[in-house]
C-alpha positions in Angstrom: 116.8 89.8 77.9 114.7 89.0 81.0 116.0 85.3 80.8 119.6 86.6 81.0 118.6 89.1 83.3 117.0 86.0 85.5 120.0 84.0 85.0 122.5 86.5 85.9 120.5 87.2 89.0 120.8 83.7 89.9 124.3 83.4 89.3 125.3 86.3 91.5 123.3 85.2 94.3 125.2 81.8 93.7 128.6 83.6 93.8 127.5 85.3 96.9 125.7 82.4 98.8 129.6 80.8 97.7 131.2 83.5 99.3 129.5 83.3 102.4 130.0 80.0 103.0 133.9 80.4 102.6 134.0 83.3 104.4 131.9 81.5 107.6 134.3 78.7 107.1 136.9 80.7 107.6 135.5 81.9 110.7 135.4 78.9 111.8 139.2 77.7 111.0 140.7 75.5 114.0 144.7 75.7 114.0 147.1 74.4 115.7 150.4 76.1 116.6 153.7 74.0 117.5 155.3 75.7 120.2 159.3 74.3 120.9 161.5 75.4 123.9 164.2 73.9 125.5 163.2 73.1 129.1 161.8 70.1 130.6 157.8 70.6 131.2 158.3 70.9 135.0 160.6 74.2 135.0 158.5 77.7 135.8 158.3 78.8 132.8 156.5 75.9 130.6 154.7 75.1 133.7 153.6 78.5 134.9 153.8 80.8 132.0 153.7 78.3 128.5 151.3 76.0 129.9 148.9 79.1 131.0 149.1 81.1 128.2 149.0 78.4 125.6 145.5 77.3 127.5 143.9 81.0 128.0 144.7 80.9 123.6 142.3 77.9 123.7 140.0 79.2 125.7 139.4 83.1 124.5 139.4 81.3 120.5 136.5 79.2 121.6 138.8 75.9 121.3 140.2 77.5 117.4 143.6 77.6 118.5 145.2 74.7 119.8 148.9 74.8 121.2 150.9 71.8 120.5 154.0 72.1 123.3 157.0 70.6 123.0 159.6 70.6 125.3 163.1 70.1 125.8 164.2 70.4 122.2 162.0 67.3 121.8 161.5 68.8 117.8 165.2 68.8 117.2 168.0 71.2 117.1 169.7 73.1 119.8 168.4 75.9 121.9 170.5 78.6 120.3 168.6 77.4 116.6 165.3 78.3 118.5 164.8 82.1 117.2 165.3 80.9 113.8 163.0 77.6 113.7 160.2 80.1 114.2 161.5 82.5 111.9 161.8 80.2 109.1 158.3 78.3 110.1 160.2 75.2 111.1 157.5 75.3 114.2 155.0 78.4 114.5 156.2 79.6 118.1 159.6 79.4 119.9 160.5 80.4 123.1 164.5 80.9 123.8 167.3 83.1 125.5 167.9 85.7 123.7 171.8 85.5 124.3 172.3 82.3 123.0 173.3 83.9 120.0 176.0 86.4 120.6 176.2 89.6 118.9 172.9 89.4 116.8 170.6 91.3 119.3 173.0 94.0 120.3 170.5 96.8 121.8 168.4 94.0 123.7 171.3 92.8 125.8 171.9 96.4 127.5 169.6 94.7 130.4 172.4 91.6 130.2 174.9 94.4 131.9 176.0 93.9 135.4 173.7 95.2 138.5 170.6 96.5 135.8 167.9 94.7 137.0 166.2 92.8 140.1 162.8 91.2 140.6 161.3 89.6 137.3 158.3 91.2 136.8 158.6 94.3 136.7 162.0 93.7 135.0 160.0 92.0 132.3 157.8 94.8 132.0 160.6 97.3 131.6 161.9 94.9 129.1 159.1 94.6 126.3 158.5 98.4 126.5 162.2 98.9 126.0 162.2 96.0 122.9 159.2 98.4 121.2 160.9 101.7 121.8 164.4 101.1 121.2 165.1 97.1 119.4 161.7 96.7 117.6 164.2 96.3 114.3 166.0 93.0 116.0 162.6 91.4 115.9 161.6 91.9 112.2 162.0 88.7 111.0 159.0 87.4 113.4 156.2 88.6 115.4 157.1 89.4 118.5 154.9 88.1 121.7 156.7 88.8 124.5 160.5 89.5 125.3 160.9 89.3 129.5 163.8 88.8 131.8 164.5 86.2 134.3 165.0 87.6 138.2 168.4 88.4 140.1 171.4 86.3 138.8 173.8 84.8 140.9 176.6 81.8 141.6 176.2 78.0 142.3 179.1 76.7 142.9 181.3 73.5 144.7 183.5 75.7 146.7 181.9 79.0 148.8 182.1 82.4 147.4 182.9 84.7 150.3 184.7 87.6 148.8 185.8 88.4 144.7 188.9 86.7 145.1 186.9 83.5 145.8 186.4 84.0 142.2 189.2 83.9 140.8 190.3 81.7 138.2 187.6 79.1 138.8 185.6 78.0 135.2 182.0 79.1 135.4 179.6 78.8 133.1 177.9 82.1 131.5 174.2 82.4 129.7 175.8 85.2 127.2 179.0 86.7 125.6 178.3 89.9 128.1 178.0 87.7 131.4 181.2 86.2 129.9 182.8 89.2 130.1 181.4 90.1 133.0 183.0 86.9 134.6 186.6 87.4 133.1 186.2 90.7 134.8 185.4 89.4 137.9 188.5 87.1 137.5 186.8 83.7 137.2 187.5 81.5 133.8 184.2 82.4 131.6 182.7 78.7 129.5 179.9 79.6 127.8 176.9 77.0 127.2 173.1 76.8 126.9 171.6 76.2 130.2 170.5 72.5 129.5 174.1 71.5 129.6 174.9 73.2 132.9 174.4 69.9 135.3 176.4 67.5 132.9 179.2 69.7 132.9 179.0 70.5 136.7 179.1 66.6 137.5 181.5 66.0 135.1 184.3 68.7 136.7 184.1 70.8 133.0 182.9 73.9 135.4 183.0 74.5 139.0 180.0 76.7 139.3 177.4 78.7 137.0 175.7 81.9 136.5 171.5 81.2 137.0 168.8 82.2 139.2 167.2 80.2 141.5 164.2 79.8 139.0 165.8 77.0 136.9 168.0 75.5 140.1 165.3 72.6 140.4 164.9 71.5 137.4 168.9 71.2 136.6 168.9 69.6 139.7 171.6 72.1 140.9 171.4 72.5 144.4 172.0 68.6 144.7 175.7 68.7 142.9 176.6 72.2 145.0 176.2 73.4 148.2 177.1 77.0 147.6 175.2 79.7 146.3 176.0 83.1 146.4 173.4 87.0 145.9 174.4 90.1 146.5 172.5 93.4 148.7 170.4 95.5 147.2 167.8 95.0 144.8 169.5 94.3 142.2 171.1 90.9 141.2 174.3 90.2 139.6 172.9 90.2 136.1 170.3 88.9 134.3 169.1 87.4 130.7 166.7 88.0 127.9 164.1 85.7 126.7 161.5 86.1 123.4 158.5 84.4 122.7 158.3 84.7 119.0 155.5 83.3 116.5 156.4 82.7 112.8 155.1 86.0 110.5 153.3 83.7 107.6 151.8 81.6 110.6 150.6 84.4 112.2 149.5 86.3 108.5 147.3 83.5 107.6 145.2 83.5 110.5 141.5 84.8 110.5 140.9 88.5 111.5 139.2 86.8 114.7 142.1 84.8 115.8 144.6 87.1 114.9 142.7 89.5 117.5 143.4 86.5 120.2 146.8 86.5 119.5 147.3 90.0 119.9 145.2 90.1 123.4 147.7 87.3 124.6 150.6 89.6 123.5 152.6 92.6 124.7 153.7 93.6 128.3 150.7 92.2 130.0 152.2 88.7 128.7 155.9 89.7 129.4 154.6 90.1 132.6 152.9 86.5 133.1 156.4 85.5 132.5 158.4 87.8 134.8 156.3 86.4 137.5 156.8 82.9 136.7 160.1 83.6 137.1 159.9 85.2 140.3 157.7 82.0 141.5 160.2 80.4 139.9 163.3 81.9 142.1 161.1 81.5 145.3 160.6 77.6 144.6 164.4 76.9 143.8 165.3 79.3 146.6 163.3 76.9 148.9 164.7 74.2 147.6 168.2 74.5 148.3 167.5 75.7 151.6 165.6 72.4 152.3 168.7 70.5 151.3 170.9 72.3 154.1 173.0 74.3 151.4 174.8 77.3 152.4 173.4 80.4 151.2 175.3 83.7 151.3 174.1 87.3 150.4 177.4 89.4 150.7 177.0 92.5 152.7 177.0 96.0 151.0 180.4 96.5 151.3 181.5 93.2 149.2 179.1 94.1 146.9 180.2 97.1 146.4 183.6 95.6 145.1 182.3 93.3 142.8 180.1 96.0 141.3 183.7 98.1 140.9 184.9 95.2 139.1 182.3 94.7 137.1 181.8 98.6 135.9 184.5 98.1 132.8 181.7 95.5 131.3 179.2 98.4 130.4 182.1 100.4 129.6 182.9 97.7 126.9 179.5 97.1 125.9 178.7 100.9 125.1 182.2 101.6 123.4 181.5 97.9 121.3 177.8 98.6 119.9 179.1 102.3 119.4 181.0 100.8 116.5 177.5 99.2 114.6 176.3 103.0 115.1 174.4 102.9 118.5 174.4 105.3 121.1 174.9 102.5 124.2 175.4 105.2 127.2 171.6 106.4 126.0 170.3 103.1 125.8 171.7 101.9 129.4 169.9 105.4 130.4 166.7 104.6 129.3 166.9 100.7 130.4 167.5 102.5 134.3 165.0 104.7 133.2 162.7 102.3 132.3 163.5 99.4 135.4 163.4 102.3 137.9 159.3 103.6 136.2 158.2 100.1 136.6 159.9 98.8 140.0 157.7 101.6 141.6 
């Protein structure tokens, strides 16, 4: 009995000594996360916001995590394929417009509506505590990092736009089926494409002007194929657009309690934030930018605004009477996105 006493003894502190050494090897894991999005390296966001937050991942894992960027669709597909390539572990993280595919995140695109938001940031912010309180159920199929806005919209365009009838029946490109509608409302001719195709189709006489904020005007090289570009008074811009940084589930589930923790420290409003104020860097540098090149830059007084805020009122009527049909209550949702804006531009 003592020898299989002994022997047993030995066998469990062989199991254990075993277990250990997994376990501290798991502790140890280095991974490395593919991270695809659809701008060139030198826009705001990869360069300001990616870039950053892919490096303070490194740093807070103690070198575990390692990002692998690529940009500009360099891993294949288009941008609108982006949500699902991290859903379906095609590439662990995506980053990508939210409106690129129409109708699927209908409670997340109240903040598309006309006149909701301004500045970035604190847009942003507003935004990612509006995803967990109100959308969280658009978002199931991934983990969620960060959702964010850009800053005020607005028009690029070959001719200027003085007054709403400027507008009219010109083609301009629009980020999203509601900024579509918003421009048919407004009386222009609405073409709707991903971003990356805006400068092609500008140069190439498809469109006469396009829907973007100043943030991306550099690296589209905008402000050198028009002149004009038109804002609006008040705080608010013309519209804005949703973005999501999203991480595939089974990449995130098989991380190490440790590095799961990183994740989650680099996740939330806090990083919704980092990218609302890339964004508003972003709109400063492309502002500058035109303005170096001599290109005319109008802000319509309160008055014109006004109009083109009348005309555009019947879009969030059609929005809230639309998502009313797939059992939402829109009018309470547009409250609490004011709500929400209003709490965190304070």
């Amino acid at each position: 009995m003592t020898f299989f006493r002994r022997r047993s003894a030995i066998a469990a502190i062989a199991a254990l000594g075993a277990a250990m050494l997994a376990g501290n090897a798991m502790a140890q894991q280095t991974v490395t996360l593919r991270l695809h999005q659809f701008l060139p390296p030198t826009a705001p966001i990869p360069s300001l916001a990616i870039v950053p937050w892919a490096k303070k991942l490194e740093a807070e894992s103690g070198g575990r995590i390692k990002v692998q960027l690529f940009h500009a669709m360099s891993m294949g597909g288009s941008p609108p394929q982006l949500f699902d390539q991290a859903r379906d572990g095609v590439v662990d993280i995506t980053w990508t417009v939210l409106g690129y595919t129409p109708g699927r995140f209908s409670k997340s695109e109240v903040f598309e509506l006309p006149f909701m938001s301004g500045a970035a940031e604190p847009a942003s912010r507003a935004f990612h505590e509006f995803v967990e309180k109100h959308a969280a159920d658009e978002f199931k199929d991934v983990k969620l990092l960060a959702a964010h806005t850009h800053g005020p919209g607005l028009f690029h365009t070959k001719d200027p736009l003085t007054k709403l009838e400027d507008l009219k029946g010109k083609k301009v490109r629009g980020g999203s089926r509601v900024i579509s509608n918003m421009l048919l409302k407004l009386g222009a001719t609405p073409v709707g494409m991903p971003v990356p195709a805006v400068t092609e189709a500008i140069t190439k006489g498809v469109i006469q002007g396009t829907t973007i904020p100043w943030e991306v005007v550099p690296s589209l090289k905008i402000a050198e194929i028009v002149k004009n570009h038109t804002t609006f008074s008040g705080p608010q811009g013309l519209f804005t657009q949703t973005f999501a940084l999203t991480m595939n589930k089974n990449s995130y589930d098989k991380l190490p309690a440790d590095l799961k923790k990183v994740i989650d420290a680099n996740s939330g409003v806090e990083t919704a934030a980092l990218f609302g104020r890339a964004m508003d860097e972003g709109d400063r540098i492309g502002l500058a930018s035109a303005q170096k090149l001599g290109n005319k830059v109008v802000t319509l007084d309160a008055a014109e605004t006004a109009r083109w805020k009348a005309a555009a009122a019947a879009v969030e009527a059609d929005w809230v009477k639309e998502v009313q049909g797939k059992g939402i209550d829109g009018a309470k949702l547009v409250s609490e996105a004011r709500a929400l804006i209003a709490k965190q531009a304070k």
